[in-house]
N, C-alpha and C positions, 0 to 999 in steps of 0.2 A: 504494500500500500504506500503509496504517497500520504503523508500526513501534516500538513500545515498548523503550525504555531502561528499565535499572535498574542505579542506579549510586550508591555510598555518599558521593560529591562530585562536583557538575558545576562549569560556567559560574558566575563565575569566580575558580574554589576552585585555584588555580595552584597554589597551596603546595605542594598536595598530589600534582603529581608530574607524568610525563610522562601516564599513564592518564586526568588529569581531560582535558587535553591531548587528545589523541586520541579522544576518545569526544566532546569538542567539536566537530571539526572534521569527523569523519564525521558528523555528526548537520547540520554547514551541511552540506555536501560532498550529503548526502543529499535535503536537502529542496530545494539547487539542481537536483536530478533531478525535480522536483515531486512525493516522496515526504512522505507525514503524518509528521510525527515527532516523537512524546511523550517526554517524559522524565518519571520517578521519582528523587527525590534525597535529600538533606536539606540541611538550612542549615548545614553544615559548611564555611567559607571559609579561614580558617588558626587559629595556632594561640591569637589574642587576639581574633578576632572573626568574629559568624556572618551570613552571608547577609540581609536584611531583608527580602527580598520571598518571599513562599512562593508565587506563581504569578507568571510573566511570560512574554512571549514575545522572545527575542530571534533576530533572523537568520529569521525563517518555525519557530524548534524551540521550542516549549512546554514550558517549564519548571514543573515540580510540587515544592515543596520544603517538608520533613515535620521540626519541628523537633526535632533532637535531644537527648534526655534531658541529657546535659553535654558542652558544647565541650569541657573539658578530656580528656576520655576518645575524643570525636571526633578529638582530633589524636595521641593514642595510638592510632588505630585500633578503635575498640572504639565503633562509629556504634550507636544504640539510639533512631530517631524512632518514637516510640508513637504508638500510633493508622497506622501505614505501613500495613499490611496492609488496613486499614478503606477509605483511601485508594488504594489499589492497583485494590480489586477492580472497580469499575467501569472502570475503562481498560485494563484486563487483559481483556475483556466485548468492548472493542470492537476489539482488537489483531488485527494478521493475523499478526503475529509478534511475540516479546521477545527482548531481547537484554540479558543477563547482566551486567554487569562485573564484574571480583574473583572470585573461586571462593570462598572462605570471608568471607560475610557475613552480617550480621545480616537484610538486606536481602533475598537470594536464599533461608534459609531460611523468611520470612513471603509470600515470593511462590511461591516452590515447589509447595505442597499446593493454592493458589490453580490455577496454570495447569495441574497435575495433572487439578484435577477441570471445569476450562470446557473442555481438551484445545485450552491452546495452544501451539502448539510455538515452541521457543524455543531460544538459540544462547549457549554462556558463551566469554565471553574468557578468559580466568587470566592473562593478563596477569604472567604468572612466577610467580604465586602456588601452583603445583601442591606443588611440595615442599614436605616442613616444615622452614622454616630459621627463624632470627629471632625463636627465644622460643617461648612458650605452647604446649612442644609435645602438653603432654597433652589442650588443650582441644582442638587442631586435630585428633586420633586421634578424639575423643568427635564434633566436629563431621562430621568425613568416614564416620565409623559412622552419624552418623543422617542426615546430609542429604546431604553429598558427593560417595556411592557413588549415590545416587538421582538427582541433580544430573547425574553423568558417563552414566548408564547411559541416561534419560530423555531428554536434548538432542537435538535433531533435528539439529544441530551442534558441534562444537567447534572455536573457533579457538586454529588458531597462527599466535606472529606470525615463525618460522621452524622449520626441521627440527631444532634442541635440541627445543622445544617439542612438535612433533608427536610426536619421540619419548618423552617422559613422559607425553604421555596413552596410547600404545600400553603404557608399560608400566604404569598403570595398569587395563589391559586395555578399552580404548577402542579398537574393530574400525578401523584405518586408515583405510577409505572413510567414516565419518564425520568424521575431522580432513579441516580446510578451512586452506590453508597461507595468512594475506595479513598483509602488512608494514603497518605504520605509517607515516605521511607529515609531511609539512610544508603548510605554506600559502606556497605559492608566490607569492601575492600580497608578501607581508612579504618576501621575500629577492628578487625580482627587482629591485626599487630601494632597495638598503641605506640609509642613515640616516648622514650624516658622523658617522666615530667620536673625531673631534678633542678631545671634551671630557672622554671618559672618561677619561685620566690626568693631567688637572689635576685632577678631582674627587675622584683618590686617591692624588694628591700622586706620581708617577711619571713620574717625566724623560721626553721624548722619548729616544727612541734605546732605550731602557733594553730587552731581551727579556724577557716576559711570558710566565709559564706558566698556565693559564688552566684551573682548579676550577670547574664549574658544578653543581650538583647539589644534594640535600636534604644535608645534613650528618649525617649516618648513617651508622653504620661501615660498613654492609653497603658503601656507596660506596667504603672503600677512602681517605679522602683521607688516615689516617694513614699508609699507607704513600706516598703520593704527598709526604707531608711529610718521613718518612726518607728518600724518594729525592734530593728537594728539598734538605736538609742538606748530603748529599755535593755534589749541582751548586755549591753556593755557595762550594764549596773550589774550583771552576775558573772560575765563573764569579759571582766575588761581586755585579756588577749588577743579575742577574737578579729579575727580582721573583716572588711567589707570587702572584696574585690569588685566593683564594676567597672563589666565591658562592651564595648558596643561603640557602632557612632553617634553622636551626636543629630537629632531627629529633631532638633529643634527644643528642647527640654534641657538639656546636660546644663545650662547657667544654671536654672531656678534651684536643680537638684545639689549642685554646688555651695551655693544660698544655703539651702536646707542643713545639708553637711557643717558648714559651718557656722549656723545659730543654734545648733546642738552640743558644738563641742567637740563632737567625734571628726575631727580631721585627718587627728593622728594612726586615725584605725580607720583610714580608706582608702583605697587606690584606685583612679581612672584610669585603663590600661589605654583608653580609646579604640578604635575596631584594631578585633585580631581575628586572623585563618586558619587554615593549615594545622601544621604540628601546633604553632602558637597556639589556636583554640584548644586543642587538643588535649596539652599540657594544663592549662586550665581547668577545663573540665577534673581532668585527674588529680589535679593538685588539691580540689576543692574539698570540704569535708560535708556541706551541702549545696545545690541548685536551688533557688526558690525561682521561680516563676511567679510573680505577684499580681500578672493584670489584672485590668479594669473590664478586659474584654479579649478575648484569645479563639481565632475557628478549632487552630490542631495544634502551634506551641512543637513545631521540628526538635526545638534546642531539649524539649523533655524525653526525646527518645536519644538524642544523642549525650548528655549524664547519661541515661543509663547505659548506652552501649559501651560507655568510658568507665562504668560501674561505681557511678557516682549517685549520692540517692537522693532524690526531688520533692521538692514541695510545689505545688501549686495553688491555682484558687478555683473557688467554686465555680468562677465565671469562663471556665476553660472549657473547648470542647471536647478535651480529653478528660476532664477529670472525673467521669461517672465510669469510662473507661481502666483511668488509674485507679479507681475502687475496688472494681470490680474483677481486677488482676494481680490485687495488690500490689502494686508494683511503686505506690510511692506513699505521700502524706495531701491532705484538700482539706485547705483553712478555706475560711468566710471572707472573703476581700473585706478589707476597712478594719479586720478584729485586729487592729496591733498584739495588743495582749498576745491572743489566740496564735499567732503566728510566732512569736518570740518564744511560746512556751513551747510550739512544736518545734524550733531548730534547735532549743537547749535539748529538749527528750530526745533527738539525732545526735548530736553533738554526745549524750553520757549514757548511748549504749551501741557502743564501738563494736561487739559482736554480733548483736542483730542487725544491726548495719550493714556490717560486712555479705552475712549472708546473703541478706536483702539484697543488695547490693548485684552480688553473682547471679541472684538469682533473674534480676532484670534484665541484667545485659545481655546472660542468652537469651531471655524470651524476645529482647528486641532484634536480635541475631537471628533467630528462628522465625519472625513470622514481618518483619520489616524490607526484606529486603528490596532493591527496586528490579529484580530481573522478575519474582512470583508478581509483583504489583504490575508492571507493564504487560505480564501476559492478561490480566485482567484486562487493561485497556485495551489490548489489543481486540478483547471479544465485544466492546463498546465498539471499536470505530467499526469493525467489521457490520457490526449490525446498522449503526445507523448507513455506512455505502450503499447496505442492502434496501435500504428504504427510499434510495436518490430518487 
């Protein structure tokens, strides 16, 4: 099959979150099935620099990247590559299918009216994007009137990446048997042989021994990490050692959270590592003695399978869409967003029982080793795109 992407950052635009993330890995994941797979993009890479190559191939997946009108409004989200739509339509001509990413984009609606009228059926992720949170909510009302109710109604598919998700496209009255339920993954390759993490806390000045509570994420309030920093305040009254690590870049939030930091006091027990990858991430994860996850608002939260696959153990929050998941597999801890308390008192109860920890611990990683990976996960999509061609 030919498979067309459309996605407002790919390959490798990290910054910008777990979505560039995953739409990466099933696009290898896919073409190791010896499936064609195009992408549609823009040069959007982070928030001080853009992409340089506008076509490359990497991994067997063909990268097409359309520059956009200004980075700076790129890493506000607000992607504008002109000339896209001009660029679209010939590979959109030879597609057996598309596949969506993001619900409300610049991108989806210049491809929209395109594969409307070639009649190519095509699949949106929303990727948590369904509701209106996080701003701009008048434009996102004007957007979903003209293009979003067309978008939902038209799909030959819609993924969710759990039953939170499936339930908001039914309540935007999206017939059931069209949502398509499949999880997000990891590259198994990178966590079967971790990376010694020895040198992560020299490089941030943190003692051995010392417990690390461990921030990974875009610095965004929607993330939650200023309440993970009032939770943080209380620990340091029982347990003053402990260190904060956050990491991530900067989403437009990292001053206020800095502010925070220091009208509490806790300066000296925190470290901004600002975005890290690779081994870097890696080391982190393993260094840490817990992950919290604190949003406000979360679809699937990639960084809670990768703790565990580093066999690091996670806390997240109610408002997660994995955390009825993480219950129900035991695989972590699910505080109340907002409980400071609540939250302090479950990373100290991690923190002073290092054995069931440990267990705990092994025993996550392989479950995320065992049923995450993205080669079992792309042959599901592969029975998605097959069916809706079948329906052209």
């Amino acid at each position: 099959m030919r498979i067309l992407h459309i996605i407002p950052y790919f390959y490798p635009a990290w910054a910008y979150g777990g979505t560039c993330r995953a739409a990466w890995e099933l696009a290898r994941a896919l073409v190791r099935k010896q499936q064609q797979v195009v992408v549609y993009t823009t040069d959007a890479l982070d928030a001080h620099s853009r992409a340089l190559l506008s076509f490359e191939v990497v991994d067997g997946v063909e990268i097409h990247r359309v520059r956009n009108l200004s980075n700076h409004l790129a890493w506000k989200r607000a992607f504008f590559p002109l000339g896209f739509g001009r660029r679209l339509h010939a590979a959109l001509r030879r597609a057996d299918v598309a596949h969506l990413h993001e619900f409300r984009s610049y991108q989806n609606a210049v491809a929209l009216p395109r594969m409307e009228k070639l009649d190519v059926p095509f699949v949106l992720t929303a990727q948590g994007g369904l509701p209106r949170i996080m701003g701009r909510h008048a434009l996102k009302i004007l957007y979903d009137q003209s293009v979003g109710q067309r978008i939902l109604r038209n799909a030959a598919r819609l993924h969710a990446l759990n039953e939170m998700e499936r339930e908001q496209f039914i309540e935007l009255g999206v017939e059931p048997e069209r949502v398509a339920i499949l999880p997000n993954g990891v590259d198994l390759e990178q966590y079967r042989s971790l990376p010694p993490a020895d040198g992560f806390r020299a490089r941030f000045d943190i003692p051995e021994g010392v417990p690390i509570v461990l921030f990974l994420a875009r610095v965004n309030k929607i993330k939650g990490v200023d309440f993970l920093v009032s939770s943080f305040e209380l620990l340091c009254r029982a347990s003053p050692q402990t260190v904060l690590v956050i990491v991530g870049p900067d989403d437009g939030y990292l001053p206020e959270v800095k502010r925070q930091v220091q009208v509490l006091g806790i300066e000296g027990q925190v470290r901004f590592t600002g975005y890290l990858d690779g081994d870097d991430k890696l080391q982190a994860y393993q260094a840490a003695s817990v992950y919290v996850l604190p949003s406000a608002y979360e679809m699937f939260a990639i960084t809670l399978l990768e703790s565990l696959a580093c066999g690091t153990p996670i806390i997240a929050t109610d408002r997660c869409g994995l955390a009825d998941f993480v219950r129900q597999n035991d695989l972590g801890s699910i505080v109340t967003y907002g409980d400071v308390g609540g939250l302090k008192n479950e990373i100290i109860r991690i923190l002073g029982r290092p054995r069931d920890v440990h267990r705990r611990a092994g025993y996550g990683r392989q479950y995320v080793l065992d049923h995450f990976g993205w080669d079992s996960i792309a042959e599901n999509w592969l029975k998605v795109y097959k069916t809706c061609a079948a329906g052209r």
